[in-house]
N, C-alpha and C positions, 0 to 999 in steps of 0.2 A: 872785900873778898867775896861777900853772899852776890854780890850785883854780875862781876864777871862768872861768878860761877853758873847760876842761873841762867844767862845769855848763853856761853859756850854749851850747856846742856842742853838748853831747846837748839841751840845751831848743829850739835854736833849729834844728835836725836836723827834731826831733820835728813842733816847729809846718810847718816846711819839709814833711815830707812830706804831712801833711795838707793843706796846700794844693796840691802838685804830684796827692794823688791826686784832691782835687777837682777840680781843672784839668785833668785827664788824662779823667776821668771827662766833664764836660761837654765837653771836645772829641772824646770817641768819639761823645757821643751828639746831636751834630751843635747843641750848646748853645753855642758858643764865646762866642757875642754874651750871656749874662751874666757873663763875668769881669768887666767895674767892678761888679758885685754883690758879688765874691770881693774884691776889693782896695779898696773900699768897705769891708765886714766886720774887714779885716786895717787900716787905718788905723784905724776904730775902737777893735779890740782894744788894737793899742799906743797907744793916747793912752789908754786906762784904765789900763796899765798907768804908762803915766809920771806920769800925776795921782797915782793911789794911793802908787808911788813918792815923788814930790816931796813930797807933803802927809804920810806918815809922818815922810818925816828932818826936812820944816818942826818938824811937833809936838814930835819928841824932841829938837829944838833947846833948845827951850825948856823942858823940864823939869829942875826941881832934882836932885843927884844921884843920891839915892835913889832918886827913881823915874826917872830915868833907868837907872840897873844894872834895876830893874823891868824897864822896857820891855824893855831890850835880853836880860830872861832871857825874857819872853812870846816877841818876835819869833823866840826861837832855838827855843822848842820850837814856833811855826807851821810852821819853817822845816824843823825834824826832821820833823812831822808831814806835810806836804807832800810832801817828798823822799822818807823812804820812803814812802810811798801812790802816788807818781807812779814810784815804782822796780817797786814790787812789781805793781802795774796797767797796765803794760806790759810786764811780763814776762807777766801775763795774756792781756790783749787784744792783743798785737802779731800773731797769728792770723788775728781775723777785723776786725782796725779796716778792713780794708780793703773790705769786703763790707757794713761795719755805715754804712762813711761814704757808701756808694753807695746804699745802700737810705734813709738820711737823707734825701741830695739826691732823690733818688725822691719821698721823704712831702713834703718841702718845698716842691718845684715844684708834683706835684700837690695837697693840701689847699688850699694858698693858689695853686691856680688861676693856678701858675706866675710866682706873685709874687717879684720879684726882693727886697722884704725876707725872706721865708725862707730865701731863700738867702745873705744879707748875717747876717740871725741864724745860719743854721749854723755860717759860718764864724767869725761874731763869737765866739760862744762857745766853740768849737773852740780857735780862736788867741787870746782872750784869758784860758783855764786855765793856756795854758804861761806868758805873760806874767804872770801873777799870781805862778805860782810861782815863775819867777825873782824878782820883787820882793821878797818875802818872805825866800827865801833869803840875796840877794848883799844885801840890807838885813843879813843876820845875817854875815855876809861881810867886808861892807865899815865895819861896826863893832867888829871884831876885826881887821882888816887895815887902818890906817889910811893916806891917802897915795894918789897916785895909780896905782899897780899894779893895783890891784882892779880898780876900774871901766877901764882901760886893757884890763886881761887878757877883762874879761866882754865888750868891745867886738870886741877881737879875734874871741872865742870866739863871738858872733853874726855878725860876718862871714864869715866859715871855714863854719857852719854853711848861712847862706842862698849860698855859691856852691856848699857841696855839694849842695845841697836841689837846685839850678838843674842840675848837673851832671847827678845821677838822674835827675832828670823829662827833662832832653833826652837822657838813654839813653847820655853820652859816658863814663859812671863807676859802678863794679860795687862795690857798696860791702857788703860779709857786715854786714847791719845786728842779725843774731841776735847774734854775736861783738861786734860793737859796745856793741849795748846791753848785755849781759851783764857786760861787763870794766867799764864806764863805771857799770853800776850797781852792782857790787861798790866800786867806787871810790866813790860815791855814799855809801854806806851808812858806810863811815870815814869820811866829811867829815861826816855826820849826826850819829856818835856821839860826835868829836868836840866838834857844836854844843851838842849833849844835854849834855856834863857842864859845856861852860860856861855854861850856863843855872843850872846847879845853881851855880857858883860865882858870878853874877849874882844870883841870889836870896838867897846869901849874903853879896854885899857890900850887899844891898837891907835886909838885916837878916831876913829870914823866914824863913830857913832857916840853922841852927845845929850842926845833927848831923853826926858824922861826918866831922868836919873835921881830924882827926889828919894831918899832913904823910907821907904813906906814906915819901918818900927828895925830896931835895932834890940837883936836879943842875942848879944855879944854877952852881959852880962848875967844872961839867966841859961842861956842854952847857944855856949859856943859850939863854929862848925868845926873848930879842931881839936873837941873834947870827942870823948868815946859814944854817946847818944850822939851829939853831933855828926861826928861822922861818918856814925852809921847811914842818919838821915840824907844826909850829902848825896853818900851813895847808893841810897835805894831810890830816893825823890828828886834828887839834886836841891835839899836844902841850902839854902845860906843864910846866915844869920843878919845880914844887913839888906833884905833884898828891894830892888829898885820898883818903882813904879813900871818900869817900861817891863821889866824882867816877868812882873807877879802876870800883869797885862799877855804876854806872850804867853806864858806856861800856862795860863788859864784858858785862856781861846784854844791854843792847840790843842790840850787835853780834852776840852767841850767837842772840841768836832773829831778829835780822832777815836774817845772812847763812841760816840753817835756812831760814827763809822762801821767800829767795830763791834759792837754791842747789839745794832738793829738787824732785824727778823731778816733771814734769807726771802728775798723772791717767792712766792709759790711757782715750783713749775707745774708744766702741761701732765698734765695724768699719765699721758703715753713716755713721754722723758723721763718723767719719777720714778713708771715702772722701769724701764730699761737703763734707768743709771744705779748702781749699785755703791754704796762707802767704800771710800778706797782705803781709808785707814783705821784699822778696827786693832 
């Protein structure tokens, strides 16, 4: 339950402030009267993302079991790939997303001669990447977590998000969103590596993958994964208690270059950039 909540909070944060800077952004510049443009956009987003939702788990309903273990090793390395690119990509752009979304709404109004669908496409697209990427993920989540915790905790973990979203934009709550995203995507990146080597043991129960499968140590009998420590561990780390050579080998490499990735010193920029770029997210 902590692991989908967590994820949906920084997902549903993210989408949050996006729209709070577009909102903020059109009521400075005397735009207010297109917000059903903005909330337009944002109803759209989330019903793609719940169609896409419902029609994945419809389909892997229905498949035999083999390609069921299939599916569910595809959807977890979507769901690795995802996560980190949406980790590491904000730790990139969390800079100037603020200045890039203004300049957006800018091209959008004007090109289409301040047509309220570019502004419904902005956000559409905006609010429906994070919506995607949740799907993907709490889909790889919530077929390793079975029962109703998961989708309870991801429920949670989007309303927590949209009343902080509502907090910031109305100025009542100061929220260190650098410290945030940083701790949350180090956290990120163990629930990825996690998903990562069970995908590898998915493709092994699928039959396609055979190597490497020596039992490194079995701690079934000291620390099972379907006791309550257990499976806490499952889902913060993607513990398991039998895990393979091949499994430990992945989860360890990934985690060495993804936390490098994510962890090393920005760039110094040019003196004149540094001045003229201002934090977008404060």
């Amino acid at each position: 339950m902590l692991v989908p909540f967590l994820i949906m909070l920084r997902e549903g944060l993210e989408a949050a402030l996006i729209v709070g800077i577009v909102a903020g952004y059109l009521s400075r510049t005397g735009r207010a009267g297109w917000m059903p443009a903005v909330w337009t956009g944002i109803f759209l987003a989330v019903a793609l993302a719940l169609f896409v939702g419902a029609g994945l788990q419809l389909a892997s309903a229905e498949f035999p079991q083999r390609t069921q273990e299939l599916f569910e090793a595809v959807v977890g390395l979507i769901a690795v790939a995802i996560l980190t690119s949406m980790v590491l990509w904000m730790r990139k752009a969390a800079r100037s997303i603020k200045s890039d979304l203004h300049s957006s709404i800018e091209a959008a109004m004007t090109n289409a001669g301040g047509s309220g669908l570019a502004l419904v496409g902005l956000v559409f697209f905006a609010v429906a990447r994070e919506g995607l990427e949740s799907v993907f993920f709490l889909l790889a989540l919530f077929q390793q977590s079975p029962g109703p915790g998961a989708p309870l905790g991801a429920l949670a973990g989007l309303l927590v998000s949209v009343a902080l979203g509502f907090a910031i934009y109305a100025g009542g709550v100061k929220l260190d969103l650098k410290r945030f995203f940083r701790w949350t995507g180090i956290f990120i990146l163990f629930v990825a590596a996690g998903l990562l080597a069970g995908s590898l043991r998915h493709f092994h129960e699928a039959g396609l993958w055979n190597s490497l499968q020596e039992v490194v140590v079995d701690l079934n009998g000291v620390l099972p994964e379907d006791g309550v420590a257990g499976t806490i561990l499952a889902g913060l780390f993607g513990y398991m208690d039998d895990p393979r050579v091949g499994e430990l080998i992945l989860y360890a490499v990934f985690l060495a270059t993804s936390l490098f990735l994510f962890l090393r010193p920005a760039g110094t920029a040019h003196p004149s950039r540094r001045a003229a770029r201002a934090p977008a997210l404060r």
